[in-house]
C-alpha positions as CSV (number, residue, x, y, z in Angstrom):
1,X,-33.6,10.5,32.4
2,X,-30.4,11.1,34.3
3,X,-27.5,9.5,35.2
4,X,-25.0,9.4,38.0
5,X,-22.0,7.8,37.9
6,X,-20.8,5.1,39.8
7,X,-18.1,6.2,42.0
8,X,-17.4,2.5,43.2
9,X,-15.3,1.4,40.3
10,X,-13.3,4.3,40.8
11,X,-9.8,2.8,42.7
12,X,-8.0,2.8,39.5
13,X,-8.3,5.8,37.3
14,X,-6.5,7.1,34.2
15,X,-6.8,10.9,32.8
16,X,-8.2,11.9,29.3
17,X,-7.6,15.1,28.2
18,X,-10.2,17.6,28.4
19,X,-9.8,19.0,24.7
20,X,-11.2,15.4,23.8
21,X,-14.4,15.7,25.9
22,X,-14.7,19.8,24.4
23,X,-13.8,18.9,20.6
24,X,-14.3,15.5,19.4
25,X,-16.8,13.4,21.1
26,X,-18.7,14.7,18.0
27,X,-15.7,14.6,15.3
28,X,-14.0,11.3,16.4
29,X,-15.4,7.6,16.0
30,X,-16.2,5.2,17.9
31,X,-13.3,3.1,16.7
32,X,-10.9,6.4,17.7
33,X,-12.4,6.9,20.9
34,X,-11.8,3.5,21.8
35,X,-8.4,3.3,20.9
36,X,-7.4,7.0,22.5
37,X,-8.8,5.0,25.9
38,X,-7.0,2.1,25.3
39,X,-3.9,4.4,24.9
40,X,-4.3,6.6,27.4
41,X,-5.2,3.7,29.9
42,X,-1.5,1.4,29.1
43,X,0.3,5.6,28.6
44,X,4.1,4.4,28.2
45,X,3.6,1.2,27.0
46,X,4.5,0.4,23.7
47,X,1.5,-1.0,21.9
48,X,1.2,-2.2,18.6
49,X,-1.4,-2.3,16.1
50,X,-2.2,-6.3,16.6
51,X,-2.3,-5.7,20.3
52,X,-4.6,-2.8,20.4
53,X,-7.0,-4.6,17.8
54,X,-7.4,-7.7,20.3
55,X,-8.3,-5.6,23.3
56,X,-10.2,-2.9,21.5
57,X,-12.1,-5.1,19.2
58,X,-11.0,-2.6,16.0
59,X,-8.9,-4.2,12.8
60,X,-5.0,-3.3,13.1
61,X,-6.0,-0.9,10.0
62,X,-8.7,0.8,12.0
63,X,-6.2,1.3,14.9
64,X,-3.4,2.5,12.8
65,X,-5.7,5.2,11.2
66,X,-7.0,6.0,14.7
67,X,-3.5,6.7,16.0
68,X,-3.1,9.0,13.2
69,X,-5.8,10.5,13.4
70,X,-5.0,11.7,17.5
71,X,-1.5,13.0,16.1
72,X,-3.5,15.1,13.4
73,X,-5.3,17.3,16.0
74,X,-2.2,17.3,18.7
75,X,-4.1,15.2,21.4
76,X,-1.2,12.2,20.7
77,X,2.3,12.7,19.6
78,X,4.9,9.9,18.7
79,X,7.9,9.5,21.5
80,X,11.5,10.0,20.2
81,X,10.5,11.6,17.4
82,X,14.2,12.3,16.4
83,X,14.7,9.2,15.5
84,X,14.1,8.1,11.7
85,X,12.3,5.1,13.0
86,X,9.4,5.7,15.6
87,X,7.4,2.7,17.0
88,X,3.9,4.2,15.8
89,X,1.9,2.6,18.7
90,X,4.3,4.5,21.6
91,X,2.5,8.1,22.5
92,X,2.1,10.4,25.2
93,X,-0.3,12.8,25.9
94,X,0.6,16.4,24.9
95,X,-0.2,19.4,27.0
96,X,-0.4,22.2,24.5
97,X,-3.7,23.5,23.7
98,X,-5.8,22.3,20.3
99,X,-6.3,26.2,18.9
100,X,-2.6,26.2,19.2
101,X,-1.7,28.5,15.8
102,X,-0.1,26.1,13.1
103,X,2.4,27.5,10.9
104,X,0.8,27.6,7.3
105,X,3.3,29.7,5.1
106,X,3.4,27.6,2.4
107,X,6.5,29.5,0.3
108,X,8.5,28.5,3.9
109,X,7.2,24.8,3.4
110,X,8.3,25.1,0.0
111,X,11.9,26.0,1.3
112,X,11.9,23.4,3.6
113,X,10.2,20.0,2.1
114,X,8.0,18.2,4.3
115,X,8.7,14.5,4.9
116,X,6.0,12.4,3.3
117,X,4.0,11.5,6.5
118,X,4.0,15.0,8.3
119,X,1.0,17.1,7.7
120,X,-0.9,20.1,8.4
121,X,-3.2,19.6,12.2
122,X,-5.9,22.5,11.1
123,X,-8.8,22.6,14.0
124,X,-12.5,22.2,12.1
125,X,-12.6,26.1,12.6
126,X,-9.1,26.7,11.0
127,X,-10.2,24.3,7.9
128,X,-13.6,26.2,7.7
129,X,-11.8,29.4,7.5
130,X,-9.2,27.8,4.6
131,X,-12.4,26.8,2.8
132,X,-14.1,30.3,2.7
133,X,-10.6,32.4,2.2
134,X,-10.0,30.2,-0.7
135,X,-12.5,29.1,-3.8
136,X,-10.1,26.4,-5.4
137,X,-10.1,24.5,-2.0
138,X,-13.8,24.9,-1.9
139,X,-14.6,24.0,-5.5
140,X,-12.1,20.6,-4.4
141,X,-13.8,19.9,-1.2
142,X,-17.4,19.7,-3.4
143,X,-15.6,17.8,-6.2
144,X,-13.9,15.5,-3.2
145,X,-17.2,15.0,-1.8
146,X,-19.0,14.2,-4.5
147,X,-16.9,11.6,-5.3
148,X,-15.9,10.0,-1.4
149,X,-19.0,11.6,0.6
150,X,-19.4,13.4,3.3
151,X,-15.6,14.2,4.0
152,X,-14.0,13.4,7.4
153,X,-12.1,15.4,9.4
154,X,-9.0,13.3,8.4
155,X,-10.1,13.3,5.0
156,X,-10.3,17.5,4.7
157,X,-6.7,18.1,6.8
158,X,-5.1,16.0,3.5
159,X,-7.1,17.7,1.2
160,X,-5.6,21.0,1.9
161,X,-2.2,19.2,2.4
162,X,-1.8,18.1,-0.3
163,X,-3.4,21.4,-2.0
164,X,-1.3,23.7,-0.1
165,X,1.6,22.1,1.2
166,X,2.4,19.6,-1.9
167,X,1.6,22.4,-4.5
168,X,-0.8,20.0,-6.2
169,X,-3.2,21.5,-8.4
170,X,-7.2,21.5,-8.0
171,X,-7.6,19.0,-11.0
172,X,-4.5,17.2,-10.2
173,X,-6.1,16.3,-7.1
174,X,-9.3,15.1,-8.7
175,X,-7.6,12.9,-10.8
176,X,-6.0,10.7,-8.2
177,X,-9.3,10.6,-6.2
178,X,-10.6,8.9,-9.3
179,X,-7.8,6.6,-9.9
180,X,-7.7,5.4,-6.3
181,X,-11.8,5.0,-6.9
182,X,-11.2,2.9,-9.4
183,X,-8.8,0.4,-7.5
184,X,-11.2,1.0,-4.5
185,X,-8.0,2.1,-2.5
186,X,-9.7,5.5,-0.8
187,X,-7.9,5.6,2.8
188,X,-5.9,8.6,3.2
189,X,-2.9,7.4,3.4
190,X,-2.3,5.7,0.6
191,X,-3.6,8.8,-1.5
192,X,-0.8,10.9,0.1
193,X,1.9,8.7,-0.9
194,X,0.6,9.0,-4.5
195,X,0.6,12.4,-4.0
196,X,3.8,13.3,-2.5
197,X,5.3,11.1,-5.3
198,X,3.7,13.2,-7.9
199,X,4.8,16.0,-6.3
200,X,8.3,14.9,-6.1
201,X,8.2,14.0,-10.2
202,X,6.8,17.3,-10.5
203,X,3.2,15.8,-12.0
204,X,1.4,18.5,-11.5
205,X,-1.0,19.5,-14.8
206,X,-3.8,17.3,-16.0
207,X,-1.9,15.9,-19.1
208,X,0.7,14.8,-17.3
209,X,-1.5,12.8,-14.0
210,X,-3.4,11.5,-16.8
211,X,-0.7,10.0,-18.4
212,X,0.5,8.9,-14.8
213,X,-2.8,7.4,-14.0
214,X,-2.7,5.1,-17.3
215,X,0.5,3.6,-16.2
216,X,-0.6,3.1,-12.8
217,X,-4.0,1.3,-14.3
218,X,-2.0,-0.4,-16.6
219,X,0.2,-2.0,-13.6
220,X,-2.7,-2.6,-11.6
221,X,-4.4,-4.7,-14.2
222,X,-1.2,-6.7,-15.3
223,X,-0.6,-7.0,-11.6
224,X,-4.5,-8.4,-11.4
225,X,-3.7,-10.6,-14.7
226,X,-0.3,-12.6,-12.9
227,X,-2.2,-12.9,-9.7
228,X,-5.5,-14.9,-11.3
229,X,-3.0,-16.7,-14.0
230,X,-0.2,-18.0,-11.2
231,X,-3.5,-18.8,-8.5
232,X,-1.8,-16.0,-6.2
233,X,-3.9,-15.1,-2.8
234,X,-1.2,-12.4,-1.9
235,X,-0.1,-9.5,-3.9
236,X,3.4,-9.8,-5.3
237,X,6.2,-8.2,-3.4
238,X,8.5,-5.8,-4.0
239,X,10.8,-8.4,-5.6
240,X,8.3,-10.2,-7.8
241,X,6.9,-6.8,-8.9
242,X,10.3,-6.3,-10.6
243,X,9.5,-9.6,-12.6
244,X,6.3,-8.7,-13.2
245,X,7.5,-5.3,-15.0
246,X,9.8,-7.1,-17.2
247,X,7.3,-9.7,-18.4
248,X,5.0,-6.8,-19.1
249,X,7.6,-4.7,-21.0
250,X,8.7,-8.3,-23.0
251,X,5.0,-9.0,-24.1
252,X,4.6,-12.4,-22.6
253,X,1.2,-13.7,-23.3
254,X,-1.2,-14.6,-21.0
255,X,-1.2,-18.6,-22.4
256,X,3.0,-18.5,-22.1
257,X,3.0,-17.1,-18.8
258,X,0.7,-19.5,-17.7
259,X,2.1,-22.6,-18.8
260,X,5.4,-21.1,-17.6
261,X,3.8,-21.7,-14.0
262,X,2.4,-25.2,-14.6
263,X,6.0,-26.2,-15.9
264,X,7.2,-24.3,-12.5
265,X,4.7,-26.4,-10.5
266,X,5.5,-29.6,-11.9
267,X,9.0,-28.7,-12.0
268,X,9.7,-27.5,-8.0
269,X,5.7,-28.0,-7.1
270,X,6.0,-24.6,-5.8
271,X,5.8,-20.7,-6.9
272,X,8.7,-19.0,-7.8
273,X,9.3,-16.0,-10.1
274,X,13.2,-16.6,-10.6
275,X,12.2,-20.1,-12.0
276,X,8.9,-18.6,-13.8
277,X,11.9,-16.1,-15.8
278,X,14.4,-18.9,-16.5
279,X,11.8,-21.0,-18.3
280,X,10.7,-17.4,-20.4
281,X,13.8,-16.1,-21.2
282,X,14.5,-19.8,-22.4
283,X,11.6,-20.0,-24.7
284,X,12.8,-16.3,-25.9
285,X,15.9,-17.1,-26.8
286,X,14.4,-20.0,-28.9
287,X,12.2,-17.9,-30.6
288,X,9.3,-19.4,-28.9
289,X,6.3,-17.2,-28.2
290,X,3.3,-19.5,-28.4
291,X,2.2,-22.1,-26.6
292,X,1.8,-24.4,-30.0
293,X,5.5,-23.3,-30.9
294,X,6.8,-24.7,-27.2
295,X,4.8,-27.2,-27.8
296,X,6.0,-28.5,-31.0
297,X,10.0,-27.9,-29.9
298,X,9.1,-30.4,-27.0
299,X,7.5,-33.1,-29.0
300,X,10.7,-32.2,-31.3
301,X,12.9,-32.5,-28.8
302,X,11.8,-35.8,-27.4
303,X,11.9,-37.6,-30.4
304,X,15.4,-36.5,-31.0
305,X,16.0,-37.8,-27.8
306,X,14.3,-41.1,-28.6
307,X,15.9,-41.8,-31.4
308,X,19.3,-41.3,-29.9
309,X,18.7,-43.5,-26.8
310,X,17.8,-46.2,-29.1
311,X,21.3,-45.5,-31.5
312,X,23.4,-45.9,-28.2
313,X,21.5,-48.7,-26.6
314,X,23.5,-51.4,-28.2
315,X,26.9,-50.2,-27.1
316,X,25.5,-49.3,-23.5
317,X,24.5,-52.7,-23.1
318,X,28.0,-53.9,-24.5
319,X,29.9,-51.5,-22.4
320,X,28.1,-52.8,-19.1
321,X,28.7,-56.5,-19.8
322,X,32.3,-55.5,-20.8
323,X,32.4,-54.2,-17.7
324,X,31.0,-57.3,-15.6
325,X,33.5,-59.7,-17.7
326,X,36.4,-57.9,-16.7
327,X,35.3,-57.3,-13.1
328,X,35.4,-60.8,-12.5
């Protein structure tokens, strides 16, 4: 069958670059194509993730990673890119070719650290040649594969990012594929900021990302544990995570931190991890660590109180008719 278009509609027209038509019709998705049209149609604009989800039908999450992925391969490229703060959703088409040579020296790189979020644009030919000139990158593209599938385009430029540019070793690599498996947290982005943090703490043989991804499993499970015991739909934030590190370091248990919460609840009938604290490092100080123990030191306490209430009844009740008498 063949097609002819509709010249009709044509009054108002927008150009796409031709690399996009030559190279990725096959590479890009459906999500990325719409989102490069939607981008190229409002070019100037500032458009946010939120705003290109409701006219493109994508999630913002989808659009984000789409935008990324059109910086990767040099058909977008962020305005005012001097600036330390860049509105991601603001782009304009470049005009430079896609086979454009990239600069790949990594002891240079090395010289000259790369900020966390830059990374290597390799064309598909330029990462099949870095496969075949190199059997550690092959041997962690199988590995990679194995474990995520069939790797995608965005998926194979970190890969050798993070191989080549971050210094990280094969294994190294491996490891925090697995560990971000195992929190079912597999989009590329957040693996890079593991990496480039391992990278900067110089984690870079299997001992020590072992040892890294044990305390990272053991936060993510405590985090898991606070969340279920305070009812929590949202993860903690930055602020609360700092609580949540010294509750975990202190060796709260799960029944103290809990009724720590329902005391908060009854208390302010609301969640809050600076009243949560108080009411710990209260029952610390008092030596209390179970939930009998704060308990029994509140049936203690009330009886105390009781029984002085009832000593001082008799001379409240004389000091407020006292006080009547000599009022009038």
């Amino acid at each position: 069958m063949e097609y002819k278009t509709n010249s009709g509609i044509w009054g108002t027209m927008f150009g796409v670059p031709c690399v996009v038509a030559d190279n990725f019709l096959k590479l890009a998705s459906a999500d990325q194509l719409k989102v490069l049209l939607y981008l190229l149609r409002y070019s100037g604009k500032n458009c946010s993730d939120e705003e290109i989800s409701l006219n493109t039908g994508v999630s913002p999450q989808q659009a984000a990673d789409a935008m990324l992925f059109w910086q990767q391969v040099n058909v977008l490229t962020p305005q005012n890119t001097a600036r330390e703060e860049v509105p991601v959703a603001s782009m304009s088409v470049i005009e430079e070719p896609l086979n454009k040579p990239v600069a790949r020296n990594v002891q240079d790189q090395a010289a000259n650290k790369l900020p966390e979020r830059q990374r290597q644009n390799l064309t598909p030919s330029e990462i099949s040649r870095t496969i075949s000139g190199s059997n550690d990158i092959a041997e962690l593209f199988k590995v990679a594969e194995t474990a995520l599938g069939k790797l995608s385009y965005t998926q194979q430029n970190s890969l050798i990012w993070m191989h080549n540019y971050l210094g990280l070793k094969r294994e190294v690599i491996v490891t925090l594929i697995y560990y971000c498996i195992s929190i079912e947290k597999t989009n590329c982005g957040y693996i890079e900021k593991i990496a480039y943090s391992w990278a900067e703490n110089d984690i870079n043989t299997l001992t020590a990302a072992q040892e890294e991804v044990d305390k990272l499993t053991a936060s993510h499970d405590y985090t898991g544990k606070i969340m279920k015991l305070f009812e929590m739909n949202r993860k903690p934030t930055s602020k609360q995570t700092v609580f949540l590190t010294q509750w975990r370091k202190a060796g709260y248990s799960d029944e103290l931190l809990r009724l720590a919460y329902e005391r908060t609840i009854e208390s302010i009938d609301k969640l809050s991890f600076e009243y949560i604290n108080g009411i710990l490092q209260n029952w610390q100080e008092q030596g209390l660590t179970t939930k009998a123990a704060v308990a029994e030191s509140e049936n203690s306490f009330r009886q105390q109180k009781n029984a002085s209430d009832s000593q001082s009844g008799v001379s409240s009740d004389i000091d407020k008719y006292n006080f009547i008498i000599n009022k009038f």
